[in-house]
N, C-alpha and C positions, 0 to 999 in steps of 0.2 A: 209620513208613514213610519211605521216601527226601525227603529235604527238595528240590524243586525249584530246579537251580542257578540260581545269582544269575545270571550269565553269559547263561543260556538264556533266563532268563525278560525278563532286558536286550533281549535279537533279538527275541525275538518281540513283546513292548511296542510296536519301535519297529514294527512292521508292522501296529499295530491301528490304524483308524481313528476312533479316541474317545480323549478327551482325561483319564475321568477316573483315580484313582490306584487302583494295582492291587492288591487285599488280598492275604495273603500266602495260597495254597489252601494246607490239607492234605490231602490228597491225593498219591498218588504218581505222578512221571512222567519216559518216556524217551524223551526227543525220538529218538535212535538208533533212527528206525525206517521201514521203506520209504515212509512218504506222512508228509510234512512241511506241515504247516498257513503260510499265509499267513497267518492272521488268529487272533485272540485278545482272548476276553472272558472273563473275570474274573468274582467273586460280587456285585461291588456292580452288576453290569449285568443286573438281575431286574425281573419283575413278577409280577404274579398273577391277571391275570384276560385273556379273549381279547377282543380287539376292534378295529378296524379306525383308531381312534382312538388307539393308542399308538403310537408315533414309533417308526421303527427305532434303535437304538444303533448298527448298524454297516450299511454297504453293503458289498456283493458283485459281483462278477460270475461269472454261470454257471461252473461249474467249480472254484469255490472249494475250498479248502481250510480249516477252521477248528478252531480249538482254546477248547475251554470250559471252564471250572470250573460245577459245580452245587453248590448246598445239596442238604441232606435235606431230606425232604418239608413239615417243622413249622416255617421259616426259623430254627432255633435255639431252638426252645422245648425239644426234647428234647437231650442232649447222653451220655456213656457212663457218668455218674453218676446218670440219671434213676429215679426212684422212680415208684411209681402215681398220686404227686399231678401228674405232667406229664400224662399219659393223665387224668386227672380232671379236670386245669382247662387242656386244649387250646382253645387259641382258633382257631376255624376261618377267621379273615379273612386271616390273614398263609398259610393253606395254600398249597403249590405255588409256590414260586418258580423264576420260567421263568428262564433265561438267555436274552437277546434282548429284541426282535425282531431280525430279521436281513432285509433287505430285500434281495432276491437282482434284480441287473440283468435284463431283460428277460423276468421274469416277468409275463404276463398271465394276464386272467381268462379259466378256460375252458385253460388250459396245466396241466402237472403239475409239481410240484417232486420231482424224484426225490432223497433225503438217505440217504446212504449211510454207514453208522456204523462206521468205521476202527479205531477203537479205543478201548476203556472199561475204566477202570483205579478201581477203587474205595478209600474213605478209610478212616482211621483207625479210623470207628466207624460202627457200624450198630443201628437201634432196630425193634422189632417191638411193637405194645399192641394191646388193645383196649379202645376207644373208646366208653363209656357213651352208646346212642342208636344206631350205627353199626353197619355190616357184616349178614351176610346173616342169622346168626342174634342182632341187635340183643335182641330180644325175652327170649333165654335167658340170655345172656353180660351180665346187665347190671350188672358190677362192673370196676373199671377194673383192667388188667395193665398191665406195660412188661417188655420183656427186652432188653436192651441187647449189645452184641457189639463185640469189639474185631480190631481187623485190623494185620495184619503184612505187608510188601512179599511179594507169591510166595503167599500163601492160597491153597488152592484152594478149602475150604470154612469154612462156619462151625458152633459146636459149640452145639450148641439147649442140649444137656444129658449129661448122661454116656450116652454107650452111642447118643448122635445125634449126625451131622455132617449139615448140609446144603452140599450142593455149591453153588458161586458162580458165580452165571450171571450178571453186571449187565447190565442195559438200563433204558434211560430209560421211566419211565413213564408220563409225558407227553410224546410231540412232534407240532405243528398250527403250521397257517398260521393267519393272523387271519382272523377271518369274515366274511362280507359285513355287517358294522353296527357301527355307535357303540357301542353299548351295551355295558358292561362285564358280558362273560357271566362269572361261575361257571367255573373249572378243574375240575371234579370230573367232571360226566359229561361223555363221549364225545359229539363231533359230527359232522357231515360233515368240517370241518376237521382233524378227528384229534383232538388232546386226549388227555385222561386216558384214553388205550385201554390200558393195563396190562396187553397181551400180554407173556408171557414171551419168545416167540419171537422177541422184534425185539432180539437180541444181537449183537455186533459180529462183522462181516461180514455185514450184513443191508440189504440197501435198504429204502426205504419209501416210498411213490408216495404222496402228498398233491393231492388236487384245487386248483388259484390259485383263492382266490375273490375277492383284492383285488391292485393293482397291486403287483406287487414280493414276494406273497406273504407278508412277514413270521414268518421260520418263527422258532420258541422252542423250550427243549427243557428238561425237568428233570423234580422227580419221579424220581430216581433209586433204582434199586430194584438190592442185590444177589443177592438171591435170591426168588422167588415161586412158589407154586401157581397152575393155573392155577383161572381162579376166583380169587382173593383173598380168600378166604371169611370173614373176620374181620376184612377194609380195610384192614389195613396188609399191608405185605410186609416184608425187611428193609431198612428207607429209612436210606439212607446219602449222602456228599456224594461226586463221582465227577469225573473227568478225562474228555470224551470229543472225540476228533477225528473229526469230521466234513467231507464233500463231498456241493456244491449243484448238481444239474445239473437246469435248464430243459428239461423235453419238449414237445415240441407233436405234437397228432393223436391224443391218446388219450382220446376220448370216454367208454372201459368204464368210465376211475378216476373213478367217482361217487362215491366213499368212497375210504378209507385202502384201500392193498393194500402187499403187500408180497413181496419176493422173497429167495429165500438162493443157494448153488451148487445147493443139491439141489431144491428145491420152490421151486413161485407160489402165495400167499396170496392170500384177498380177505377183507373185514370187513363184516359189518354191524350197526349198533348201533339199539337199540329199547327201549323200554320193557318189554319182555319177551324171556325166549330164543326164543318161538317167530316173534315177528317177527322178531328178528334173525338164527335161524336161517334164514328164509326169503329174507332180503334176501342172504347171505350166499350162498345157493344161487342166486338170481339172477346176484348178479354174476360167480359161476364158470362161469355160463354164458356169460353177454354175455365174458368174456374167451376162454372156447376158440372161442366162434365168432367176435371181433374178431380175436385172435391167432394160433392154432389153423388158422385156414379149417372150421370142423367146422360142420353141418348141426344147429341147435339142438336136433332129438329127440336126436342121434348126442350132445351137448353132456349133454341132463340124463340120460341113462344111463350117459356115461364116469363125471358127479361121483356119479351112485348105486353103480358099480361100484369107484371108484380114490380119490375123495375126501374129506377126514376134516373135519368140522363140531369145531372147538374152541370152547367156552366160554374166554374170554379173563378177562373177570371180569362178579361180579354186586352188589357193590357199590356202583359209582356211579352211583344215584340223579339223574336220574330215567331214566338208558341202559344198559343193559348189552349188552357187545360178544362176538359172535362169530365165528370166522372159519372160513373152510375154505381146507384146504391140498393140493394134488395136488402128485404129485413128477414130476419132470421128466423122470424114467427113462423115463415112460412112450412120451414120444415121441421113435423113432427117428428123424426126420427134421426 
């Protein structure tokens, strides 16, 4: 794919504010494009676990503009040569490496971090396994896979197998604020903060409304997925390392975003995640209410009959242990005024 020029990646350096030294991403990328990042973080500015406790790498102020490199989801365990011995002797500690934290100015607790995803440009390679112990049918699937895939600048899709192309849709499959605690949570399931929610739907041009639950928010992002079911029925998706520019903007006044929500031109999502689909079906139905009647002005019976009539309940995934996430999405046709 395109080697990121020297030149480019000089300007944008000098406007990061972290001092350490910048790996070279593979990944491809075209600054020539209507929204130009003020800021930029690189691969060696990762972590892997959420907590209120990890230092931001960079500050911001609302309105930001930023440019990230991600790893794949293994931090280098799998690579476009991998065998079923990667997928056999995965090591789960090093999973999910976030880019971040990102400490956005004037975010408080009780505000929302609206993150709006400009553009995502995916890398060289991309891995799909499954994972001895893992995924929803753990139970049956219990022998290790790897399929590996290579990427060229302009892909649209990628090719499973003869007589298969899967279309490339990338979106990050992890992105949260830190949580209200010390404690070094686990990336894998889904929480109030957001997290591992591995909806498909959140692809560029896509906002995504995160509740502040700590000062400054500390948003991360990685976990990069080029293509996914929804469901992620086997745990992996096809996890590849990705280019994505993002913009941070500070809300206040919106009580509804109890959870992750999310918006596109055509439709308003909401999420809710549980230790089962029917709680989370439920929470997810909740908060499509409290949004038409916060947003809306609508009369909450007038509210759980529009989402029985117009609103579609997605299973996002059911894999990550111990939450799995669902959302509902209405489209915005509906309302003329």
């Amino acid at each position: 794919m395109k080697t990121f020029p020297l030149l480019c990646l000089l300007l944008l350096f000098a406007a990061c504010q972290v001092d350490e030294a910048v790996e070279s991403p593979d990944v491809t990328s075209d600054i020539s494009q209507a929204v130009m990042p003020d800021y930029y973080l690189d691969t060696s500015q990762t972590h892997n676990k959420f907590s209120a406790a990890i230092p931001p790498v960079l500050t911001v102020p609302s309105g930001a503009v930023v440019e990230v490199y991600t790893k794949e989801a293994s931090d280098g365990q799998f690579d476009i040569n991998s065998t079923v011995e990667a997928a056999a002797n995965l090591d789960f500690e090093p999973i999910h490496p976030l880019t971040g934290p990102v400490y956005v100015e004037g975010a408080e607790v009780g505000d929302v971090l609206a993150v709006t995803l400009h553009s995502i440009e995916i890398g060289e390679f991309g891995w799909s396994a499954i994972i001895p112990g893992f995924g929803f049918l753990a139970d049956e699937f219990t022998e290790p896979y790897v399929k590996t895939y290579e990427f060229q600048d302009g892909d649209t899709y990628a090719t499973f197998s003869d007589g298969i192309r899967i279309p490339l849709e990338p979106f990050p499959g992890v992105m949260g604020v830190a949580p209200a605690t010390d404690s070094m949570l686990s990336t894998v399931p889904p929480r109030k903060n957001g997290g591992n929610m591995d909806d498909p739907n959140m692809v560029e041009g896509t906002t995504v409304f995160l509740p502040v639950l700590v000062p400054g928010a500390l948003f991360s992002i990685g976990d990069t997925h080029a293509a996914q079911g929804l469901g992620e029925v086997c745990g992996t998706a096809i996890e590849a390392p990705m280019r994505i520019v993002y913009e941070v903007n500070v809300l206040k006044d919106r009580p509804y975003v109890q959870e992750p929500q999310y918006e596109t031109d055509t439709y308003y999502a909401v999420t809710g995640f549980a230790p089962t689909i029917d709680e989370a079906a439920r929470k997810a139905t909740v908060y499509m209410i409290d949004y038409l009647e916060s947003v809306r002005g609508m009369a909450r019976s007038d509210a759980y009959v529009l989402a029985s009539l117009a609103a579609d309940l997605h299973i996002a995934e059911v894999v990550d242990v111990p939450n799995m996430l669902v959302s509902m999405h209405i489209n915005k046709n509906l309302f003329t005024e």
